[in-house]
C-alpha positions as CSV (number, residue, x, y, z in Angstrom):
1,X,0.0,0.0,0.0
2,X,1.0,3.5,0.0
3,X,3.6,2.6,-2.9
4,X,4.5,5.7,-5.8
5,X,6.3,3.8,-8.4
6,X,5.8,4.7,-11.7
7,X,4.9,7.8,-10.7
8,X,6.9,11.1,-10.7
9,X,6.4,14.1,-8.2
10,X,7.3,18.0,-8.0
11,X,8.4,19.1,-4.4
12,X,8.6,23.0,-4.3
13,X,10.9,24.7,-1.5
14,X,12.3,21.2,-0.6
15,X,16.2,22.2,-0.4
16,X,15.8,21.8,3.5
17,X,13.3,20.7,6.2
18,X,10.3,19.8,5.5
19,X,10.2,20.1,2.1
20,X,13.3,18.0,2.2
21,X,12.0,15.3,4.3
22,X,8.4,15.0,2.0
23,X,10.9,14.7,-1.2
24,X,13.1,12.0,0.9
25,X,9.7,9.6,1.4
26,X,8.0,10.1,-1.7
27,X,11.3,9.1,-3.5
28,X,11.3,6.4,-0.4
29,X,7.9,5.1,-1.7
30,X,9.4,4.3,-5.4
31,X,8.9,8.2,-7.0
32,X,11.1,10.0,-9.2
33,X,11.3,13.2,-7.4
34,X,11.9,16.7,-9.3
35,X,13.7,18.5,-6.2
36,X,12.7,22.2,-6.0
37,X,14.2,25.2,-4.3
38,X,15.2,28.9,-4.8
39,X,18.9,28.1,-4.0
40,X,20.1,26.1,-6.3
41,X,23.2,24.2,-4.1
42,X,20.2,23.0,-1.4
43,X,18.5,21.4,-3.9
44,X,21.0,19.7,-5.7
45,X,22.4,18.3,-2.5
46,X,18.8,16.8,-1.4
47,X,18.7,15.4,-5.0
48,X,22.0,13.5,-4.3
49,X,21.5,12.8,-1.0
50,X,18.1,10.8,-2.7
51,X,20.0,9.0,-5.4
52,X,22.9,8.0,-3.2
53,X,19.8,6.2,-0.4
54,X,18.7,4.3,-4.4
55,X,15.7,6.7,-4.9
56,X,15.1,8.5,-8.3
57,X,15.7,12.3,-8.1
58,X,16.8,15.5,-9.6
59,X,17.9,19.2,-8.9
60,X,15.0,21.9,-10.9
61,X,16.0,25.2,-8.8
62,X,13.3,27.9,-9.7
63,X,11.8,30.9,-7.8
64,X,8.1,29.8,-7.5
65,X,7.2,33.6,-7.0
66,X,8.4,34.4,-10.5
67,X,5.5,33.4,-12.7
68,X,7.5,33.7,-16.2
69,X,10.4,30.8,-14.5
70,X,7.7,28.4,-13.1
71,X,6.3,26.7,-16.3
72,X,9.4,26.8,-18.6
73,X,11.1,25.0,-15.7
74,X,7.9,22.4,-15.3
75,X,8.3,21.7,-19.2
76,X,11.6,21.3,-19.7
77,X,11.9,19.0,-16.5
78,X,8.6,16.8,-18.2
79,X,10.2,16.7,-21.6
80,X,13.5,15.3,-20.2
81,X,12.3,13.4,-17.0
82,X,8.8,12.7,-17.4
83,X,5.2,14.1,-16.8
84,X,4.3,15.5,-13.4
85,X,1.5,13.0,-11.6
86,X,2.0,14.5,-8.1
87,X,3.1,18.2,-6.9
88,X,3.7,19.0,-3.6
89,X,3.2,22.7,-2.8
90,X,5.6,23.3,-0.1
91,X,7.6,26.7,-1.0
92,X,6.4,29.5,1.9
93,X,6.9,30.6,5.0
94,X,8.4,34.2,4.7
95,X,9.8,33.3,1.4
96,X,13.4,33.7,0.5
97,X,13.7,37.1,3.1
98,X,12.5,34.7,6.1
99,X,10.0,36.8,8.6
100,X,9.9,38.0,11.7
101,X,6.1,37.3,13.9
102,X,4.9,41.0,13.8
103,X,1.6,41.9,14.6
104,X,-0.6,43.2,11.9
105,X,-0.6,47.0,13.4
106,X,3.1,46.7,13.9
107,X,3.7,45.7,10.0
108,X,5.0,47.6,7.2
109,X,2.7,47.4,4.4
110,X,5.3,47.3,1.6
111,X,5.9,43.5,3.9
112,X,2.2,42.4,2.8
113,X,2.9,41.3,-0.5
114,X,5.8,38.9,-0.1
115,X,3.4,36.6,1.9
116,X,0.8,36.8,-0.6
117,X,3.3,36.0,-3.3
118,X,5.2,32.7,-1.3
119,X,2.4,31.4,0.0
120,X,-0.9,32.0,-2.6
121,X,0.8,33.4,-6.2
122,X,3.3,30.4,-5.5
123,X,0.7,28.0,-4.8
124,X,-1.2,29.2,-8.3
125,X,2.0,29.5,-10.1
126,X,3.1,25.9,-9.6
127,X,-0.4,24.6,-10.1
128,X,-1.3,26.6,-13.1
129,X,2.3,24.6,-14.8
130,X,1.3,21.1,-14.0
131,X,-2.8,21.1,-14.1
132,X,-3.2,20.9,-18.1
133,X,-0.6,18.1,-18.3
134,X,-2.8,16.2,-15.1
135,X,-6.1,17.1,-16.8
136,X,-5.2,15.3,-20.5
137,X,-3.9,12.5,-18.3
138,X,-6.5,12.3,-16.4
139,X,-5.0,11.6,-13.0
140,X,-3.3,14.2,-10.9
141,X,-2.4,14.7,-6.5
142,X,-2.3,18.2,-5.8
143,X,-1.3,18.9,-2.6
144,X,-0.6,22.3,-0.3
145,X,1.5,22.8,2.3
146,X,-0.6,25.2,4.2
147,X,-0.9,26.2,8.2
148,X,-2.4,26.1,11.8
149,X,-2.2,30.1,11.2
150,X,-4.3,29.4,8.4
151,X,-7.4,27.9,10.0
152,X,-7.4,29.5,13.1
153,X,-6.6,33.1,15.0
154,X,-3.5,33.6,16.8
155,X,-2.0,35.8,19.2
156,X,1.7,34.9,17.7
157,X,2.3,37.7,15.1
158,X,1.5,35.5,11.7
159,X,-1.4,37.4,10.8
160,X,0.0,38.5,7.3
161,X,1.3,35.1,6.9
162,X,-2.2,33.2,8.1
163,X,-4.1,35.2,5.8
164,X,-2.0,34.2,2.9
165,X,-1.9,30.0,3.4
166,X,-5.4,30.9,4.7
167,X,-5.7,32.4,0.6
168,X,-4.2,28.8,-0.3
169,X,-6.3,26.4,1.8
170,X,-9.2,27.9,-0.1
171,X,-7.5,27.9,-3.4
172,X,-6.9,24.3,-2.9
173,X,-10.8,23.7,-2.0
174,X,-11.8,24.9,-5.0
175,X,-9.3,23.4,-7.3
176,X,-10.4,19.8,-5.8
177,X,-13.9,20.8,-7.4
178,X,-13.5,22.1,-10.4
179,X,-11.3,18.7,-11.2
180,X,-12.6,16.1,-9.2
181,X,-13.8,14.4,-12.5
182,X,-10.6,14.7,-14.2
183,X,-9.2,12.4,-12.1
184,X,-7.7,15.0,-9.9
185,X,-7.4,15.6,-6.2
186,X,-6.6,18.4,-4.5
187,X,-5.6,18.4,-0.5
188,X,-4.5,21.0,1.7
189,X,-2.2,20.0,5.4
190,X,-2.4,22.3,7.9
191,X,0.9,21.7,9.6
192,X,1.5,22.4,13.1
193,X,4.3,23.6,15.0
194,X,7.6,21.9,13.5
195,X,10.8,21.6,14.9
196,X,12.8,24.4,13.1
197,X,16.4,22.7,13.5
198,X,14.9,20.4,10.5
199,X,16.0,23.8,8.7
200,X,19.1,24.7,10.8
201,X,17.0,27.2,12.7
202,X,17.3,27.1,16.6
203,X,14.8,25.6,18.8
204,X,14.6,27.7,21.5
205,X,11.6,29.7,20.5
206,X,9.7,26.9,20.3
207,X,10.3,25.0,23.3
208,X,7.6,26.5,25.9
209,X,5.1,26.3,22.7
210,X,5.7,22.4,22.6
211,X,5.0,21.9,26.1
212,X,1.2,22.6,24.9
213,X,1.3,19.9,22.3
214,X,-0.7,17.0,23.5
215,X,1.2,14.5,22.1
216,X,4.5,16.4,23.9
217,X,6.9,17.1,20.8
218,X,7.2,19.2,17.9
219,X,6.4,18.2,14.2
220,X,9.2,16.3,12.0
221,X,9.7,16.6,8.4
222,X,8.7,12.5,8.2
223,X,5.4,13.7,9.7
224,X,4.4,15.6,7.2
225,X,6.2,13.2,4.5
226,X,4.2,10.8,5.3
227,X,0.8,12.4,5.1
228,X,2.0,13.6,1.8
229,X,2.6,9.8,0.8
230,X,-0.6,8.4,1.5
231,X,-2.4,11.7,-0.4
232,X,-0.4,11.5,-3.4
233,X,-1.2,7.3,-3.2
234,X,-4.0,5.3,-5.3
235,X,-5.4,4.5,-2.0
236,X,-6.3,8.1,-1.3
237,X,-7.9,8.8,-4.4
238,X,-11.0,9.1,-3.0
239,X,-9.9,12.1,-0.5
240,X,-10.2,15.6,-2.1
241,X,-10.8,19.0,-0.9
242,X,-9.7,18.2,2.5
243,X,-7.6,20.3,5.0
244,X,-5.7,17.8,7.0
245,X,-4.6,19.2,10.7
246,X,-1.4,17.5,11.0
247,X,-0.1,19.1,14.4
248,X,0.1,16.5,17.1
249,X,-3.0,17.6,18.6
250,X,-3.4,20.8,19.1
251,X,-6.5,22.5,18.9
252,X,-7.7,23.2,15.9
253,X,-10.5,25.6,14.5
């Protein structure tokens, strides 16, 4: 069950953490794996760090913000490789910049667009190069890597960033309906709070927040990964327009 071969899947922003670790299982599971990322180096060593483990992958650095890169990058990647059957929207966060939590009244409004951009026009961007190819096909897994911050109201300082995978969980909802008999599915995770070494980031800031998590830990890229698996597998195929909370418990809205 649960097995990808024959199958071949995009992975955006997966030069590090958890991006890295969905490429790593889906690869794992018998996919050839197109490794994304802005920085090119990241995602060439995940791609190698794939083939030397005996999985099937390869480096496509492109900015998933820059609309005119996106689809010549999907095409030439499908006419050398092969067609894209699964794509993994995981490119967010802050974007390349990063971001500081900042409350809304605190922000700067020339700030508001990079979210928007990273974490909805990115979404779109990377769809918008791989739906036509799924649609003629006939069979496509669309999934989002979206947020807590986007279902829910908190007091943290993600508002802009909230509001944007908030934009993408409902993107997602109605992409699973327009295709849903095309042989498409369309998902959405809301991840929870995930440990941020996973990306080479310190822990520290986290800690206290763990302590809340029912189950007592923070997320791990394999988490995620794995709920990626089963989404992007024939025996999910019958799953779309869902928002997964994936976040060791914590409540949810």
């Amino acid at each position: 069950m649960f097995e990808l071969h024959g199958r071949t899947a995009l992975v955006t922003g997966a030069g590090q953490g958890v991006g890295a670790g969905i490429a790593e299982l889906m690869a794992r599971q018998g996919a050839a794996v197109a490794v994304n990322d802005i920085v090119a180096e990241r995602a060439e060593e995940v791609a190698a760090r794939i083939r030397e483990a005996g999985g099937s992958a390869y480096a496509l650095p492109f900015d998933v913000t820059d609309q005119g890169a996106v689809a010549p990058a999907v095409r030439a990647f499908e006419r050398m490789v092969a067609p894209v059957d699964i794509l993994v929207n995981n490119a967010g966060n802050g974007g390349a910049e990063g971001f500081r939590p900042t409350r809304f009244r605190d922000s700067d409004p020339a700030d508001w667009q990079r979210f928007a951009d990273i974490n909805l026009f990115g979404v779109m961007n990377a769809t918008r190069a791989v739906l036509d190819g799924m649609c003629a096909r006939r069979h496509g897994r669309v999934i989002t890597i979206a947020s807590g911050a986007g279902t829910q109201g908190l007091n943290i300082g993600v508002s802009l960033y909230g509001a944007a995978k908030g934009g993408a969980i409902a993107f997602t909802r109605h992409l699973a309906v327009e295709h849903a008999r095309e042989g498409i599915t369309a998902n959405s995770i809301a991840v929870g709070l995930i440990d941020p070494a996973s990306s080479g980031r310190q822990a520290s800031a986290t800690v206290a927040m763990a302590k809340a998590i029912p189950v007592g830990r923070l997320g791990r890229p394999e988490d995620i990964g794995a709920t990626c698996v089963f989404l992007a597998s024939r025996e999910a195929e019958w799953i779309t327009g869902q928002t997964w909370q994936v976040n060791g418990g914590a409540p949810t809205t």
